[in-house]
LODOMI-969577 format. One record per residue (C-alpha): residue in one letter; x, y, z. Coordinates in pm, whole numbers, padded with zeros to 5 digits, always signed. Example, Ala and Ser with C-alpha at 12.3 -4.5 7.8 and 13.67 -1.06 7.14 Angstrom:
BEGIN
a+01230-00450+00780;s+01367-00106+00714;
//
This chain:
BEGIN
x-12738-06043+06553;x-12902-05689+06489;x-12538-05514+06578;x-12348-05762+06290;x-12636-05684+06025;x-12573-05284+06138;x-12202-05328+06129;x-12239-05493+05810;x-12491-05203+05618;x-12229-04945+05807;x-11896-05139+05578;x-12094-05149+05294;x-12220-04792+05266;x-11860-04670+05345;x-11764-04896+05093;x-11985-04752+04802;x-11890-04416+04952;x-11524-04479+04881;x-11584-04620+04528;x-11823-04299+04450;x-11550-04053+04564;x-11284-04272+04344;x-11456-04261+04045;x-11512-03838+04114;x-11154-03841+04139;x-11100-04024+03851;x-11341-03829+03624;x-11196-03508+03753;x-10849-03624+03638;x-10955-03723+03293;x-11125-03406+03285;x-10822-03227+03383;x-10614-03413+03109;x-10820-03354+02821;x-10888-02978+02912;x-10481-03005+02877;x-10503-03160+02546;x-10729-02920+02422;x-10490-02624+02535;x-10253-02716+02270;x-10250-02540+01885;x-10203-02874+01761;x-10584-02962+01917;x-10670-02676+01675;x-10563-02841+01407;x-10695-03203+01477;x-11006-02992+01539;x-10985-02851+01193;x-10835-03193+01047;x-10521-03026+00921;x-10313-03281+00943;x-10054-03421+00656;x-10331-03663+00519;x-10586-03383+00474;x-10409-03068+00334;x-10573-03075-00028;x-10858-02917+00044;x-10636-02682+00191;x-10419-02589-00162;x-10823-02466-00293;x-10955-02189-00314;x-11147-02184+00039;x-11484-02174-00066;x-11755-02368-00058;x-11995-02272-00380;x-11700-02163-00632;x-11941-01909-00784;x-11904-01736-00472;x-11600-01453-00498;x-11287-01420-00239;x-11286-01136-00078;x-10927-00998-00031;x-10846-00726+00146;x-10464-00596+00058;x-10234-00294+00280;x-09885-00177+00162;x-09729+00041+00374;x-09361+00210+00222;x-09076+00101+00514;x-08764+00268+00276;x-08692+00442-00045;x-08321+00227-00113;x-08259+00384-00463;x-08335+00534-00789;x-08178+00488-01085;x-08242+00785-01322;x-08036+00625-01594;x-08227+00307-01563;x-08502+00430-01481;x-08581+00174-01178;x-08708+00259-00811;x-08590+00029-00557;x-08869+00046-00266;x-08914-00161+00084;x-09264-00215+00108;x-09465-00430+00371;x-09736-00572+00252;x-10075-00756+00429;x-10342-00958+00304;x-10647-01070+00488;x-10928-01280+00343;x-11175-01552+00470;x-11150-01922+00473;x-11504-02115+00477;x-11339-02391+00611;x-11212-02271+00888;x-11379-02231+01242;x-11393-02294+01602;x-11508-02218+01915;x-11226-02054+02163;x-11409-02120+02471;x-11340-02538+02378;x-10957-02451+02351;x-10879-02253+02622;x-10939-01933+02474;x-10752-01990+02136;x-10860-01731+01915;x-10564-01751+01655;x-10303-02006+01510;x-09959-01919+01322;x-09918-02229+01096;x-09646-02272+00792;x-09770-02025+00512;x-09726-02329+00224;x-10005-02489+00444;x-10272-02265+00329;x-10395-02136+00013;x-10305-01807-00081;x-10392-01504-00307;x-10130-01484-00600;x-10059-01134-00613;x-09832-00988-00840;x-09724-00658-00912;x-09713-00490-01278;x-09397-00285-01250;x-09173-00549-01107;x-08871-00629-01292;x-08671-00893-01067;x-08781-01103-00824;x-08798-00993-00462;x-08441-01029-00309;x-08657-01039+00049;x-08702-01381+00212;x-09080-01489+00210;x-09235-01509+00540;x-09248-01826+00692;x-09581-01879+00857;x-09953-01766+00834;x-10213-01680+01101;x-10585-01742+01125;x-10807-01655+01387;x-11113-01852+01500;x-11388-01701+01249;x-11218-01853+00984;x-11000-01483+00861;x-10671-01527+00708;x-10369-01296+00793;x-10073-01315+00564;x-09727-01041+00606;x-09481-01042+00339;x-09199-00808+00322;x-09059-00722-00044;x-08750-00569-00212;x-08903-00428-00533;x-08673-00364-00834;x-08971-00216-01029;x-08994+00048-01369;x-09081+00409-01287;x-09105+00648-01578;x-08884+00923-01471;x-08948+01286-01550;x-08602+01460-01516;x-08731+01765-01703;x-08638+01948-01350;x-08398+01814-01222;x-08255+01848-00966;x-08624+02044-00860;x-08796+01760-00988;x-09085+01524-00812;x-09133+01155-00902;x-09430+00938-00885;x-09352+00589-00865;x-09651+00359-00929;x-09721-00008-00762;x-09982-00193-00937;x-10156-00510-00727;x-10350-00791-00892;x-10359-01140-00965;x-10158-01368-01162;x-10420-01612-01279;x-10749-01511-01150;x-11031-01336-01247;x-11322-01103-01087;x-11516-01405-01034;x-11260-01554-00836;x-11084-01304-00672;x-11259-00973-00590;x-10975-00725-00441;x-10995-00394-00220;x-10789-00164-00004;x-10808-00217+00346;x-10660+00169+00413;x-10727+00493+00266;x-10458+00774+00130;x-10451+00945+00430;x-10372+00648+00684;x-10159+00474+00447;x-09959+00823+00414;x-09929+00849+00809;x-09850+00507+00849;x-09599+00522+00598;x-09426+00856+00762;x-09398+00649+01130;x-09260+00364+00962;x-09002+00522+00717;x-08625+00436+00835;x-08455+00533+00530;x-08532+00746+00215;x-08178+00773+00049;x-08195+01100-00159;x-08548+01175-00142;x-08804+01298+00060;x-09157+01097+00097;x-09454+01357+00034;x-09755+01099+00035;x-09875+00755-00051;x-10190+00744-00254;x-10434+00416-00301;x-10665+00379-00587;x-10865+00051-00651;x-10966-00048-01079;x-11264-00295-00987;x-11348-00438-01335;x-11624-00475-01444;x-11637-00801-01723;x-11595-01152-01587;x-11269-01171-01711;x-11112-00831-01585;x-10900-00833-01290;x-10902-00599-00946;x-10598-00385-00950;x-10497-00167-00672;x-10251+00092-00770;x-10013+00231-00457;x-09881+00607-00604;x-09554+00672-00420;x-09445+01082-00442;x-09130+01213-00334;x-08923+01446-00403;x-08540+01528-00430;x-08305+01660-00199;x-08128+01949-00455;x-07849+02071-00182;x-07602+01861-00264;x-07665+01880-00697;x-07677+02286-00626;x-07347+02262-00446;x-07220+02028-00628;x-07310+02107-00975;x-07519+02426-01055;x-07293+02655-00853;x-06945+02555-01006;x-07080+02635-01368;x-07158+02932-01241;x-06821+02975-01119;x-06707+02885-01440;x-06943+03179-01599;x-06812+03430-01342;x-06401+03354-01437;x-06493+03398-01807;x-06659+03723-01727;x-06359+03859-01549;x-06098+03717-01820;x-06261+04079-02023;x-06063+04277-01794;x-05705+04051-01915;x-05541+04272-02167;x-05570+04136-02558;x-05286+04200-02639;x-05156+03869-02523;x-05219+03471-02551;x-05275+03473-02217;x-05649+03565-02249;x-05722+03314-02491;x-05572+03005-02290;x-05733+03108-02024;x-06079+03114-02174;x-06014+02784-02280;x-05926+02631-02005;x-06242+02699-01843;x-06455+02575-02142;x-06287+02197-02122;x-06381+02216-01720;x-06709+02270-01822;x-06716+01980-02017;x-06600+01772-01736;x-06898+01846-01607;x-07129+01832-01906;x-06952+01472-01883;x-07063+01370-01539;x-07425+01533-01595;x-07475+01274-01882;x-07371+00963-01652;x-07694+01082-01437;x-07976+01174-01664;x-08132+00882-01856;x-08085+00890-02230;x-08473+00831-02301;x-08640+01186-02235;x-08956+01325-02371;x-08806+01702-02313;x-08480+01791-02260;x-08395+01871-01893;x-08371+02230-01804;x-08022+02155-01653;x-07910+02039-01982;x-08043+02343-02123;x-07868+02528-01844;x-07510+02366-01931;x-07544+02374-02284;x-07662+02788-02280;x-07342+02828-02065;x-07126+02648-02273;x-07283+02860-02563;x-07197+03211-02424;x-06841+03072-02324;x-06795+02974-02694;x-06898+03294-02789;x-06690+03468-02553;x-06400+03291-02692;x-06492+03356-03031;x-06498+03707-03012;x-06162+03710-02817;x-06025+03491-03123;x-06190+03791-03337;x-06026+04071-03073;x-05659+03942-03152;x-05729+03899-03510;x-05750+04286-03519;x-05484+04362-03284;x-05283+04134-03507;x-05386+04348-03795;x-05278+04642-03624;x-04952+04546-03571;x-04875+04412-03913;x-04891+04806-04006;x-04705+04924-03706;x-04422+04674-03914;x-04462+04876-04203;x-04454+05188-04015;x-04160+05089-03866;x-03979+05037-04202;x-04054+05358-04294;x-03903+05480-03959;x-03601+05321-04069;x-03566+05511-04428;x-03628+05841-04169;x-03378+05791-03975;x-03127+05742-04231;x-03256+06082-04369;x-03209+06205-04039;x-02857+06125-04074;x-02819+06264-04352;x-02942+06552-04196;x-02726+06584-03947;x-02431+06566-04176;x-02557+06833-04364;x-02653+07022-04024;x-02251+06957-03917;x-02121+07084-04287;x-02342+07434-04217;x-02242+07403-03881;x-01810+07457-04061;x-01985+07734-04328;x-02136+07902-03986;x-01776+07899-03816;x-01602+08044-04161;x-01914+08287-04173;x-01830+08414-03820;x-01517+08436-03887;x-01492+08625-04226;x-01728+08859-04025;x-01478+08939-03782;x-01236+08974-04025;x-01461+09254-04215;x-01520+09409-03844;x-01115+09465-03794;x-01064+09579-04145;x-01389+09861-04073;x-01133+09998-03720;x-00793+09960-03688;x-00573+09677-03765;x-00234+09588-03765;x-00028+09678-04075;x+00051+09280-04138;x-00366+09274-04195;x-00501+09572-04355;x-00308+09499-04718;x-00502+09138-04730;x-00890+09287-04613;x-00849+09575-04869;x-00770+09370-05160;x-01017+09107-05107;x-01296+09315-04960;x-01551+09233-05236;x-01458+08871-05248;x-01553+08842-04877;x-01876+09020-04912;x-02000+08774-05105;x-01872+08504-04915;x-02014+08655-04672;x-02390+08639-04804;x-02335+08293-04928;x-02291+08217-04600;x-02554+08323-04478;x-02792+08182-04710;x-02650+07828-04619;x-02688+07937-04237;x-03098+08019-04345;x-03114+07673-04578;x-02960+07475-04261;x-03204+07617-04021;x-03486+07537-04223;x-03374+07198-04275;x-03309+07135-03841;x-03711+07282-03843;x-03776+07007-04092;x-03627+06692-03883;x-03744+06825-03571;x-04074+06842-03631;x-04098+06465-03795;x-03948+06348-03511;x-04203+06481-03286;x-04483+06329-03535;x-04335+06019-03477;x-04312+05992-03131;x-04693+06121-03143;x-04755+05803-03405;x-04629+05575-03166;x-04797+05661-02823;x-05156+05676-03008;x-05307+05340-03094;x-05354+05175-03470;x-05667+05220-03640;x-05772+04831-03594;x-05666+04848-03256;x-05921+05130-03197;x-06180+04902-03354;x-06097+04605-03151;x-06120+04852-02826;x-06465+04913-02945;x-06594+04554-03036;x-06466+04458-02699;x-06647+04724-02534;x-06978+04622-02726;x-06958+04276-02688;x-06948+04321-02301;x-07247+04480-02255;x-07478+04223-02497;x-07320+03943-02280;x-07407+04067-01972;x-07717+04106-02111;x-07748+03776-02246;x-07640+03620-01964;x-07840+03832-01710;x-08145+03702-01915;x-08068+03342-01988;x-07985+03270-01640;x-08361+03495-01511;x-08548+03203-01727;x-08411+02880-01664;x-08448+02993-01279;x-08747+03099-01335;x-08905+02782-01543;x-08707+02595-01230;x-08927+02737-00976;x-09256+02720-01138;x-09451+02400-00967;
//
């Protein structure tokens, strides 16, 4: 009997044994399936009762005494400088953007979740700050991010990339030398400083160097720095505004090659057209052939620069001195042929006169042939009187002796026609050499022209050497 009451204490303490170690088992697997469950984001949010029945609260302002202000902190960082339009005056930047700020309701522990510490959720799910920036002109052509994060304290983490087509007063008065200063001003659309209380969460400095490692792209320009300044206001119904100062400045190699050195080109060929001869159309066609290439130019500058300007760029002024001097160049060559012209209008009327001199010339030599027969009768009346002074033949001597005094006179006649004829062959010669000295000497006007030409070289030179010293000179001056 003692053995069956000992077998029977031995069954039932193995028995409660067995159910003790079942129900350990038992706990340990529930234990094991709701440390699973609480693994899961979607605890997180049954935690936080986020669920489609309770996201009003959510679409609030996250605060729990409205008096109380949101503290947002905001960082842009410049990814890529895709344009600027000069004429339109717009600056087309790719900035990222960040804003962080705390939700009240919004808390839990990490150690119940497995170590969750943050949770990317849809960003329509939580309220956010309504940012806005002043100088935007279109709406961002960037898609909105998607989702938001928030961490287990209850901090709010939104990214946003944006395509900005925003207004940037342009100040060309340089250009192509010139530096712009493109301004970004945050704030929000609707709320006040006792809603919404804004600050940067980076200085210049770091947003600068941030800005430099990020950079993929900066079309034309080159990024200098990015400087942050924060407007708190300071009446209940002034807004925070942080304003994000972007400086670059232009790449001029391809304007100076481009641009600046073919006008000077241009300035160089009408310098050497002075050493073309005036005399000529050839001068004047060329001169203004290279004026209407400079207004090909002066055509293409106009496309760039905007029309509004406070001051007139200095590369206007540069084009439009140029295209001055040219003018005046080709003025004065207009001026130079004028005279030459002039000249040769009398050369015309000296040439007339040539004319009536050569028909006196003809007559001249008419005359010179008629003494040229008196000369032969004169030589031969005198060797007539030298036979009749020795001996001649008896057929002769009758004849010379009873015309001697007849001949005598001849004689002198002759001679006095020989001395008349001379005279008159001094006469033609000597015009004829006057004239050939007329014609190898310039006119008068030509003379003049000579001289103008001579002048005018040297005061544009001058002007030129001067004109070109300043612009250059206001160019390089910071």
């Amino acid at each position: 009997m003692l053995k069956a009451v000992m077998l029977t204490g031995l069954f039932f303490l193995l028995f409660l044994t067995g159910v003790t170690e079942s129900r350990e088992e038992q706990k340990h697997i529930s234990d094991e399936v709701s440390s699973e469950q609480n693994c899961s984001y979607q605890a997180v949010l049954n935690h936080l009762k986020m669920t489609r029945t309770n996201e009003l609260y959510s679409m609030t302002r996250p605060v729990r005494n409205y008096r109380r202000p949101t503290q947002v902190s905001l960082e842009v960082l410049l990814f890529a400088i895709l344009d600027v339009v000069e004429k339109d005056q717009k600056f087309i930047p790719f900035v990222w953007t960040v804003m962080r700020w705390h939700n009240e309701y919004i808390s839990w522990d990490r150690n119940q979740f497995c170590g969750i510490d943050n949770v990317s959720l849809p960003a329509e799910t939580l309220w956010k700050p309504d940012l806005t920036i002043e100088e935007m002109i279109e709406r961002d052509k960037a898609p909105a991010t998607l989702y938001i994060t928030m961490n287990d304290k209850g901090y709010v983490e939104y990214h946003n990339d944006l395509v900005l087509v925003s207004t940037c007063r342009m100040r060309v008065y340089k250009f192509p030398f010139d530096i712009q200063k493109c301004n970004l001003s945050f704030k929000s659309f609707s709320f006040t400083i006792k809603d919404i209380r804004l600050q940067p969460s980076d200085n210049s400095s770091e947003a600068t160097e941030w800005s430099r490692e990020l950079m993929r792209t900066q079309y034309e320009w080159l990024f200098i720095n990015l400087t942050v300044i924060a407007i708190n206001g300071t009446k209940p119904l002034d807004q925070d505004v942080i304003v994000y100062t972007i400086t670059m400045q232009r790449r001029a190699a391809l304007y100076i090659v481009n641009f600046l050195v073919p006008v000077l080109f241009f300035l160089s060929l009408d310098l050497s057209s002075f050493l073309i001869a005036d005399n000529g159309n050839e001068k004047l066609s060329f001169k203004i052939t290279v004026l209407l290439a400079l207004t090909v130019l002066q055509l293409i500058l106009n496309e760039i620069l905007p029309a509004s300007s406070n001051r007139i760029p200095l590369i206007v002024i540069y084009c439009i001195g140029i295209f001055g001097l040219m003018l005046l160049s080709l003025v004065e060559t207009i001026f130079v042929m004028y005279l030459m012209d002039k000249d040769s209008v009398s050369q015309d009327e000296t040439d007339q006169d040539g004319s009536l001199r050569e028909d006196y010339n003809k007559h001249s030599k008419v005359h010179f042939s008629s003494c040229h027969d008196e000369l032969q009768k004169w030589t031969r009346a005198t060797f007539v009187y030298t036979v009749s002074a020795g001996e001649t033949p008896p057929e002769q001597l009758p004849v010379v002796k009873q015309d001697n005094g007849c001949k005598l006179t001849e004689e002198y006649q002759a001679l006095e026609r020989l001395s008349d004829a001379l005279k008159e062959m001094e006469k033609t010669l000597s015009l004829l050499l006057h004239n050939r000295k007329d014609e190898e000497k310039p006119g008068y006007w030509t003379r003049v022209a000579k001289r103008v030409n001579r002048v005018f070289l040297i005061f544009y030179v001058t002007m030129v050497s001067v004109f070109l010293a300043c612009i250059f000179i206001n160019w390089s001056i910071p």
